[in-house]
C-alpha positions as CSV (number, residue, x, y, z in Angstrom):
1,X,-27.7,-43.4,149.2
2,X,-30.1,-40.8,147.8
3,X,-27.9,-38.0,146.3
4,X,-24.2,-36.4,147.8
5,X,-25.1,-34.9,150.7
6,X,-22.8,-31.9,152.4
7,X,-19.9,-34.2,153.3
8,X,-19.6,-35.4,149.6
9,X,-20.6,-32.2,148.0
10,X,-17.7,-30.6,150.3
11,X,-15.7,-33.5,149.3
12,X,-15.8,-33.0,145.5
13,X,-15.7,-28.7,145.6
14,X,-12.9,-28.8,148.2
15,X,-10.7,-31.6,145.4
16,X,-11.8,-29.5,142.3
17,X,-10.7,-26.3,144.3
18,X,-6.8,-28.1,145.6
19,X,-5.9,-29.6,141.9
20,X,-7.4,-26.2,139.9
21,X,-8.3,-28.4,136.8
22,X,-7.9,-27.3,133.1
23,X,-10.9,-29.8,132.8
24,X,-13.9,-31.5,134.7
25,X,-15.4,-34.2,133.5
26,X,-18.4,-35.9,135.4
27,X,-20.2,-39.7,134.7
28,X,-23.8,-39.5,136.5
29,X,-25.4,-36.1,136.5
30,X,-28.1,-37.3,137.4
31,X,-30.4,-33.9,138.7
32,X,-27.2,-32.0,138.1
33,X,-26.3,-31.4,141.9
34,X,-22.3,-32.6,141.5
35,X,-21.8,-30.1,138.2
36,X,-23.3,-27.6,140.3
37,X,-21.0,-28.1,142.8
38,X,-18.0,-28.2,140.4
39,X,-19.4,-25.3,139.1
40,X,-18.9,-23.6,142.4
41,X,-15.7,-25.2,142.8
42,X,-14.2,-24.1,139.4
43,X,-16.6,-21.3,137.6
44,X,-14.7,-21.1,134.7
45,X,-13.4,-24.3,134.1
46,X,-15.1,-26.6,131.0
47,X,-17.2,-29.3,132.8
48,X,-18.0,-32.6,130.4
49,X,-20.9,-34.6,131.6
50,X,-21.6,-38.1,130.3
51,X,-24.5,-40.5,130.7
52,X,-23.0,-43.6,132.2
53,X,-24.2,-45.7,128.8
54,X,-21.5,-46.2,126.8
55,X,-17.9,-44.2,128.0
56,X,-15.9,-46.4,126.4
57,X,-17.1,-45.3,123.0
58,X,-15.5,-42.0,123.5
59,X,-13.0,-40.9,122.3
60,X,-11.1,-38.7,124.6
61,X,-8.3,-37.5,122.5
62,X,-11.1,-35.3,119.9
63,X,-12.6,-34.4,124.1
64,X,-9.2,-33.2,124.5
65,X,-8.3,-31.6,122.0
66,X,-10.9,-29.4,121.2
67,X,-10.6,-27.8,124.5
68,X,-6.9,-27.4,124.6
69,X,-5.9,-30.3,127.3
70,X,-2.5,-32.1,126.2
71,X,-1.8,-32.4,129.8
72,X,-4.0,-35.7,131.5
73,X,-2.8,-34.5,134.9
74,X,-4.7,-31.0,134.5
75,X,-7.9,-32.9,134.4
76,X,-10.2,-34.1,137.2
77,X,-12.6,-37.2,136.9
78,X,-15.5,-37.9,138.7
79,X,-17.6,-40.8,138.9
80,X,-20.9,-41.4,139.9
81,X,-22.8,-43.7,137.5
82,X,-23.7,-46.2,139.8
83,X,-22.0,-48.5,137.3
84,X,-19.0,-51.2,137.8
85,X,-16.0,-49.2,139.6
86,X,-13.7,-51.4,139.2
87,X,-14.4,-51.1,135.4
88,X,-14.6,-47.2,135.2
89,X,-10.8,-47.4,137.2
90,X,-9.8,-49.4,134.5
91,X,-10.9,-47.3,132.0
92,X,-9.7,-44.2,133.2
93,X,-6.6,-45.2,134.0
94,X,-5.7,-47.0,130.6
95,X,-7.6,-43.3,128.6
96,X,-4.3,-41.9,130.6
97,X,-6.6,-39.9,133.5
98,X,-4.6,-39.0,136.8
99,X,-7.1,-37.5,139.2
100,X,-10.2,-39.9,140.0
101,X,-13.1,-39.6,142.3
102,X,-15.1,-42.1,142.6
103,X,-18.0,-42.1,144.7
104,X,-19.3,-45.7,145.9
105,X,-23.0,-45.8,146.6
106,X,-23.3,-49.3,148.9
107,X,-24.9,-49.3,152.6
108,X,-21.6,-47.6,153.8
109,X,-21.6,-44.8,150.9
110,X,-17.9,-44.6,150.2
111,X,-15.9,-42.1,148.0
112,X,-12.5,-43.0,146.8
113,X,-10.0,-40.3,146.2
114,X,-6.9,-40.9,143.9
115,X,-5.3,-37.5,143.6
């Protein structure tokens, strides 16, 4: 409710460590704690983080391409805007992205995994 805490911070490094991503890219950085930990994760893996404003404006194949990724299932999503999920699902999915993590901030603080 007020940040990850260890279980979702575990959560997030242990994902990022299992797939080994060409690419991170993070919605919500809020204080920064979740790039830290996919810094941790992945210390030499590009990390993309986006205010949760307007993610529909970009436009992920220039992202893509000027780091190299022609392959969507070599990058890992994250999302933690506190915005719609069921919009950002929707929006990753049709951009083409594979591996979602979506972290749900309700009274029972849920993260979703799609790996």
């Amino acid at each position: 409710m007020y940040g990850m805490g260890f279980d979702h911070s575990f959560g997030l490094w242990f994902m990022a460590r299992w797939l080994k991503p060409d690419l991170m890219i993070e919605s919500g950085a809020f204080k920064g704690h979740s790039t830290w930990v996919l810094r941790q994760a992945m210390p030499e893996t590009w990390i993309i983080s986006l205010s949760p404003r307007h993610p529909e404006n970009v436009d992920w194949g220039s992202v893509l391409m000027k780091r190299g990724i022609s392959d969507l299932s070599q990058v890992l999503v994250f999302f933690d805007d506190h915005q719609n999920e069921l919009k950002r699902l929707k929006q990753a999915l049709t951009a083409g992205f594979q591996h979602l993590i979506l972290r749900i901030t309700t009274i029972l603080d849920l993260e979703i995994i799609i790996p």
